[in-house]
Chimera marker file (.cmm) of the C-alpha trace (Angstrom):
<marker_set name="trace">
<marker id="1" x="0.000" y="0.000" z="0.000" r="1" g="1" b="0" radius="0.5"/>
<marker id="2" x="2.940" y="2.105" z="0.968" r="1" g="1" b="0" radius="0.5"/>
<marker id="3" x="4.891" y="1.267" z="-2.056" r="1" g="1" b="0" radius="0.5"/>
<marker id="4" x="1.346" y="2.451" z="-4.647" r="1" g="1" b="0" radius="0.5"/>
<marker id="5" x="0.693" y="5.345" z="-2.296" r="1" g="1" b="0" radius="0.5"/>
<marker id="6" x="4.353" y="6.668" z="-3.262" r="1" g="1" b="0" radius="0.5"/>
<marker id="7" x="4.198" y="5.908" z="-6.675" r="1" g="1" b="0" radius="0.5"/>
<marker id="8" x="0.897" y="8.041" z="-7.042" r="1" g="1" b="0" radius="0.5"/>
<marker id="9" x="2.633" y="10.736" z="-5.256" r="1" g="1" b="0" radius="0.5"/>
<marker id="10" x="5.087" y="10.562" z="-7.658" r="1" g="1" b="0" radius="0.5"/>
<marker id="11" x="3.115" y="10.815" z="-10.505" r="1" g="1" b="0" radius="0.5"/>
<marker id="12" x="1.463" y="13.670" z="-8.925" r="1" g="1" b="0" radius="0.5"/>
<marker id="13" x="4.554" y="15.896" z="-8.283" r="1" g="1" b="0" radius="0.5"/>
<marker id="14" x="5.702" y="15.026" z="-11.878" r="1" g="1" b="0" radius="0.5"/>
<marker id="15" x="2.205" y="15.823" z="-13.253" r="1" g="1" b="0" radius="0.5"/>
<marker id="16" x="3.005" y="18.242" z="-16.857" r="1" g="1" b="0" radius="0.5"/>
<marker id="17" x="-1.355" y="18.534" z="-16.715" r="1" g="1" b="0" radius="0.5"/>
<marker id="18" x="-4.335" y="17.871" z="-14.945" r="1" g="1" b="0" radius="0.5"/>
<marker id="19" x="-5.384" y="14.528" z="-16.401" r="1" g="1" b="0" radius="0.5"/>
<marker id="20" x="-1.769" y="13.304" z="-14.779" r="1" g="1" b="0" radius="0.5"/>
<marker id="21" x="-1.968" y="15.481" z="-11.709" r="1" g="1" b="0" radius="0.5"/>
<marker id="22" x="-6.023" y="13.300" z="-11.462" r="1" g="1" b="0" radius="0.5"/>
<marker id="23" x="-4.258" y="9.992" z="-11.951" r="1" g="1" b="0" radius="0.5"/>
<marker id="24" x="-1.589" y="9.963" z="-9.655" r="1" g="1" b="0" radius="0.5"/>
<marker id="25" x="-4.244" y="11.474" z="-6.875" r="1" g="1" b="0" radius="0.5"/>
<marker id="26" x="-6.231" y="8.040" z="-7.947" r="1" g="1" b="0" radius="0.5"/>
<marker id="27" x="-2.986" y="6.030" z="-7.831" r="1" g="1" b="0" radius="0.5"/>
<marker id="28" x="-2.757" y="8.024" z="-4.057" r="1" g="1" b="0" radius="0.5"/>
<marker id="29" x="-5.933" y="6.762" z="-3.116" r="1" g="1" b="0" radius="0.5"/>
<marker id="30" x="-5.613" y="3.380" z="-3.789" r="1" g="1" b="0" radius="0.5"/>
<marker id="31" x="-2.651" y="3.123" z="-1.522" r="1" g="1" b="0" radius="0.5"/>
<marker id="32" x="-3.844" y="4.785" z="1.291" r="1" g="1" b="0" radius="0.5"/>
<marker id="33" x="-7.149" y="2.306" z="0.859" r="1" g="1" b="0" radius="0.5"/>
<marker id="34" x="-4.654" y="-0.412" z="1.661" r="1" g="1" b="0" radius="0.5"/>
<marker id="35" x="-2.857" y="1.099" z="5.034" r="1" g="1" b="0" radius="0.5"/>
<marker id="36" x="-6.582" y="1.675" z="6.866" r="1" g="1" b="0" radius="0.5"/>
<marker id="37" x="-7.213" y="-1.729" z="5.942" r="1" g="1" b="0" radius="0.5"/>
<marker id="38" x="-4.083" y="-3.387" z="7.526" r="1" g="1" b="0" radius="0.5"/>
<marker id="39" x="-4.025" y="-1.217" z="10.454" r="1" g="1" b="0" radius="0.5"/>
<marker id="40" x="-7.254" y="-2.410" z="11.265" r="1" g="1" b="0" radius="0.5"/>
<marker id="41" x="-6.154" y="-6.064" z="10.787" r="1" g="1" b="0" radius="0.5"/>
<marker id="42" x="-3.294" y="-5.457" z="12.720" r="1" g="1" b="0" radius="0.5"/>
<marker id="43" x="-5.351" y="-4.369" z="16.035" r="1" g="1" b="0" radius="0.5"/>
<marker id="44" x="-7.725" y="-7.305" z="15.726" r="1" g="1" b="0" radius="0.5"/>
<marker id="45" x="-4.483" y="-9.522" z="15.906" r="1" g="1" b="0" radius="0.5"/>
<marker id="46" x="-3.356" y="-7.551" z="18.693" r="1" g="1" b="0" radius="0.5"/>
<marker id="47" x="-6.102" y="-6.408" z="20.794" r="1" g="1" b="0" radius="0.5"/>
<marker id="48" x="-8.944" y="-8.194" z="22.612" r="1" g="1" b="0" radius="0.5"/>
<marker id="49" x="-12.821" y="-7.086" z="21.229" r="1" g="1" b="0" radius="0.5"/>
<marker id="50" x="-13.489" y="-4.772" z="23.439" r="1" g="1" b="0" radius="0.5"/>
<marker id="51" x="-9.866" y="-3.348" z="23.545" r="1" g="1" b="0" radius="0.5"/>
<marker id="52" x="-9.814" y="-3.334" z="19.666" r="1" g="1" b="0" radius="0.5"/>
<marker id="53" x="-13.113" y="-1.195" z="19.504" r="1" g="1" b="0" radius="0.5"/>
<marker id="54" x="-11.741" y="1.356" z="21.696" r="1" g="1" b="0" radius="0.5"/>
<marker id="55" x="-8.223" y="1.268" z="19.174" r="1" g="1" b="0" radius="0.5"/>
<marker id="56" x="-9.911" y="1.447" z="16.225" r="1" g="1" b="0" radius="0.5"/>
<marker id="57" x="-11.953" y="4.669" z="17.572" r="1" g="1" b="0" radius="0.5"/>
<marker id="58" x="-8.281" y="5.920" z="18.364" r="1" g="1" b="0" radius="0.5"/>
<marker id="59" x="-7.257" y="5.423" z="14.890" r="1" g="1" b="0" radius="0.5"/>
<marker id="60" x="-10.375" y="6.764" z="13.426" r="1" g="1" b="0" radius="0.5"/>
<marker id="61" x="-9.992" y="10.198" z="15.145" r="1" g="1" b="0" radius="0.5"/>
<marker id="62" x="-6.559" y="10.445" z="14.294" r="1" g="1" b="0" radius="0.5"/>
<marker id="63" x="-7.680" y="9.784" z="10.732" r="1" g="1" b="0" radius="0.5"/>
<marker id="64" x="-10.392" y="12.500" z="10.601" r="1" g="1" b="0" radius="0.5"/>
<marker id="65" x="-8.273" y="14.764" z="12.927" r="1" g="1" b="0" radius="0.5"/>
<marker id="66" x="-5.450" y="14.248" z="9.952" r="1" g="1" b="0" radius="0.5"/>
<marker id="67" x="-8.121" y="14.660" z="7.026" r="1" g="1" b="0" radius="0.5"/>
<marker id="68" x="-9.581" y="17.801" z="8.348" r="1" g="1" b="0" radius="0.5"/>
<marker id="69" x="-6.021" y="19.901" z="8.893" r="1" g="1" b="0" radius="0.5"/>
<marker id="70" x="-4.179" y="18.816" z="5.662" r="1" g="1" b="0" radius="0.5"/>
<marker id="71" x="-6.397" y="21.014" z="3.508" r="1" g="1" b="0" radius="0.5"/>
<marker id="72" x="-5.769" y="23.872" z="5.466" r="1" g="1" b="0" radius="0.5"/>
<marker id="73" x="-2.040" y="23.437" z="5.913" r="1" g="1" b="0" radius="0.5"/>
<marker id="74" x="-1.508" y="21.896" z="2.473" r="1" g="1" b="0" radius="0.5"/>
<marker id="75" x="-3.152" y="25.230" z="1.156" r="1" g="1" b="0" radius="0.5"/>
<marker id="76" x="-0.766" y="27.733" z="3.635" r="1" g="1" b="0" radius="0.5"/>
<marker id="77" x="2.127" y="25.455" z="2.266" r="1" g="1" b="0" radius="0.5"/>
<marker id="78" x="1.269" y="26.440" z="-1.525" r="1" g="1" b="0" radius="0.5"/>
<marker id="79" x="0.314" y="29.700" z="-1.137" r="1" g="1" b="0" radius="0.5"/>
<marker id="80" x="4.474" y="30.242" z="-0.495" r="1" g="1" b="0" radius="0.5"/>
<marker id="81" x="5.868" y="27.499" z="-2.501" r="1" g="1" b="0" radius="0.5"/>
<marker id="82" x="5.246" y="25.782" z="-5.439" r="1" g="1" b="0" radius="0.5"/>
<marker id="83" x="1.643" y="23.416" z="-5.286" r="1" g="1" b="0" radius="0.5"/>
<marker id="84" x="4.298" y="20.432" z="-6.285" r="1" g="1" b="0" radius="0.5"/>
<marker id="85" x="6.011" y="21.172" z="-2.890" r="1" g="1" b="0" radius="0.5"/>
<marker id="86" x="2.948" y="19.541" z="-0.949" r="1" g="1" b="0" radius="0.5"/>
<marker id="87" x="3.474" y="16.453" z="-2.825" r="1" g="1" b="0" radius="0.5"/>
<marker id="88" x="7.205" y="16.566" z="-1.690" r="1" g="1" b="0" radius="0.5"/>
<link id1="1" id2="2" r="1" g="1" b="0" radius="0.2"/>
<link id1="2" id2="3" r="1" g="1" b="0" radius="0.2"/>
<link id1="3" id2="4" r="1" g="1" b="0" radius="0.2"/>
<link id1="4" id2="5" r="1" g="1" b="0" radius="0.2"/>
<link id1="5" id2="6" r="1" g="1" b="0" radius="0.2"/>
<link id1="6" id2="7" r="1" g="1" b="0" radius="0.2"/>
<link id1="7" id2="8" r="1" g="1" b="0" radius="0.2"/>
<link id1="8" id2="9" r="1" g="1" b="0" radius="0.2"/>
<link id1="9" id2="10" r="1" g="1" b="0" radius="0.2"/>
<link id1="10" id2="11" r="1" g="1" b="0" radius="0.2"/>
<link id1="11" id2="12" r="1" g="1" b="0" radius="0.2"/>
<link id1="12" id2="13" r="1" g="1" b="0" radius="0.2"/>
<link id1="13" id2="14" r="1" g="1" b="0" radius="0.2"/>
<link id1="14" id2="15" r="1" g="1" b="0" radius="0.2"/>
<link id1="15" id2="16" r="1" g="1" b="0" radius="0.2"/>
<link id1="16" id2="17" r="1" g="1" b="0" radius="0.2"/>
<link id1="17" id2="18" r="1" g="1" b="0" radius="0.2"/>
<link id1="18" id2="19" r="1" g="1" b="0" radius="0.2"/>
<link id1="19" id2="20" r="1" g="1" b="0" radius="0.2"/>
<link id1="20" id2="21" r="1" g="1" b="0" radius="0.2"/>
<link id1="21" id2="22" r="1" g="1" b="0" radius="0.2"/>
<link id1="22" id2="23" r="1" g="1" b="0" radius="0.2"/>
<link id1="23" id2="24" r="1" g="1" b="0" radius="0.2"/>
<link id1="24" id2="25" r="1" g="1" b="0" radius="0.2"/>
<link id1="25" id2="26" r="1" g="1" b="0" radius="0.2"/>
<link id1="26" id2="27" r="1" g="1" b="0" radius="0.2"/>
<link id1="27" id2="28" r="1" g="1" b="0" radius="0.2"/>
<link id1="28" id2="29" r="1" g="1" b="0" radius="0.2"/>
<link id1="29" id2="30" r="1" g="1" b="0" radius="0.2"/>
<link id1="30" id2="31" r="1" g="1" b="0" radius="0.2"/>
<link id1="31" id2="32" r="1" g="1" b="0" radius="0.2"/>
<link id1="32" id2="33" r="1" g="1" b="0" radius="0.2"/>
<link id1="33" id2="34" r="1" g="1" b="0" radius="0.2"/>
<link id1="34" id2="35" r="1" g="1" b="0" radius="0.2"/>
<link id1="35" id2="36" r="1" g="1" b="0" radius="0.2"/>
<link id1="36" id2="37" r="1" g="1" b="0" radius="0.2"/>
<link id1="37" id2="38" r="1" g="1" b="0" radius="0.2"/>
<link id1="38" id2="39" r="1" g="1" b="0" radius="0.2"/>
<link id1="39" id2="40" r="1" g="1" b="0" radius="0.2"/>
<link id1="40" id2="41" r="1" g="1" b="0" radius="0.2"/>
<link id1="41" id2="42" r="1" g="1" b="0" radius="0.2"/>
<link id1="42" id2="43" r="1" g="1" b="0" radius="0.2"/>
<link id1="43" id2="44" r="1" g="1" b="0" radius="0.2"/>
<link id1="44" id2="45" r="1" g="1" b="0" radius="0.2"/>
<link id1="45" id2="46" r="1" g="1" b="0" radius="0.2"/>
<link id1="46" id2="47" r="1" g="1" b="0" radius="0.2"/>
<link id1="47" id2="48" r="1" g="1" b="0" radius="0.2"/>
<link id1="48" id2="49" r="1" g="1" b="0" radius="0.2"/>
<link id1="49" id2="50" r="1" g="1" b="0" radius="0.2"/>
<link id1="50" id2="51" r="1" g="1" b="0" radius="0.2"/>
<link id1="51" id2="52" r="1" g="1" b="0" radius="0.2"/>
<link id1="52" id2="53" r="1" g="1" b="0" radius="0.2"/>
<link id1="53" id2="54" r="1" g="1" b="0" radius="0.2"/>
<link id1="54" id2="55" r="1" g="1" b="0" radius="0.2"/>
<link id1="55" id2="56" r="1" g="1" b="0" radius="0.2"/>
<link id1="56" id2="57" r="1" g="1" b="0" radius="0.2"/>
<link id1="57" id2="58" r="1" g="1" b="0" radius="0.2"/>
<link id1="58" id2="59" r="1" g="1" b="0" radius="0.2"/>
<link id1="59" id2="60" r="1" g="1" b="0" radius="0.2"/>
<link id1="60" id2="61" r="1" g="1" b="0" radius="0.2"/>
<link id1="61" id2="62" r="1" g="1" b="0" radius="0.2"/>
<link id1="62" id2="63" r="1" g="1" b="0" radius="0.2"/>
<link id1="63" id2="64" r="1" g="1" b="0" radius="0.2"/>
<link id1="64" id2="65" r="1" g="1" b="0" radius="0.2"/>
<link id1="65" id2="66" r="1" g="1" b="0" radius="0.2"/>
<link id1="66" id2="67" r="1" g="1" b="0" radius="0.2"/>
<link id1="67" id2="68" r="1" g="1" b="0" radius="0.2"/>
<link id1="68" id2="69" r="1" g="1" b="0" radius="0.2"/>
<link id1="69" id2="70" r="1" g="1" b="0" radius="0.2"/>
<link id1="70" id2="71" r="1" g="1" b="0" radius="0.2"/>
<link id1="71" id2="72" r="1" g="1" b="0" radius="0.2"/>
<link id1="72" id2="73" r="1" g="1" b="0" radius="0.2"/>
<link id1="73" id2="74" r="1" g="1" b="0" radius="0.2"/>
<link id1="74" id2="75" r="1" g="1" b="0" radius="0.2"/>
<link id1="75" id2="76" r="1" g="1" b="0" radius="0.2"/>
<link id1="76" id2="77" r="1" g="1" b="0" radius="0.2"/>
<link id1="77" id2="78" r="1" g="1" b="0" radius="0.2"/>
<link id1="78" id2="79" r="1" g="1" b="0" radius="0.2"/>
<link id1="79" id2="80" r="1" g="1" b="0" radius="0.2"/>
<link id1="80" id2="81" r="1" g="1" b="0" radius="0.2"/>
<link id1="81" id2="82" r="1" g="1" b="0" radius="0.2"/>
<link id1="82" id2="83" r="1" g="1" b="0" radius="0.2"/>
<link id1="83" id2="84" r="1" g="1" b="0" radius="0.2"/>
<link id1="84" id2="85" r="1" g="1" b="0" radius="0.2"/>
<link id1="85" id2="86" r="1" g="1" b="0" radius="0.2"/>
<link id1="86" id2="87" r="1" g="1" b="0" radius="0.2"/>
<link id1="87" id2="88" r="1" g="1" b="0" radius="0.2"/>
</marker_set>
């Protein structure tokens, strides 16, 4: 997951138009698809039921805590460098 989230980010800091800059986003979101997924596995090897259920709440509000800054500081980040610099 790792390895196709990279290679989408890739394609998006390389991106010469918006058709490339689209598919390396998709290519971006496919990998990331993968990581919830494991992580989730992971804590179901590791944790009892109940335990797990409180972990995965953990995870999930570091996930929408994580989703609802990076607009915000992905957008103060471009408005001084280049938009390529957030993919780098």
């Amino acid at each position: 997951g790792l390895g196709v989230y990279l290679a989408g980010t890739g394609i998006a800091l390389l991106a010469p138009s918006v058709e490339w800059l689209t598919a390396g986003r998709v290519v971006q979101a496919v990998g990331t698809s993968a990581g919830l997924t494991v992580a989730r596995a992971v804590m179901g090897d590791l944790f009892e039921r109940e335990t797990m259920a409180r972990m995965i709440a953990y995870l999930t509000m570091a996930m929408v805590i994580a989703n609802a800054l990076a607009p915000a500081l992905g957008g103060a980040l471009a408005e001084f460098v280049d938009w390529r610099t957030v993919f780098g």
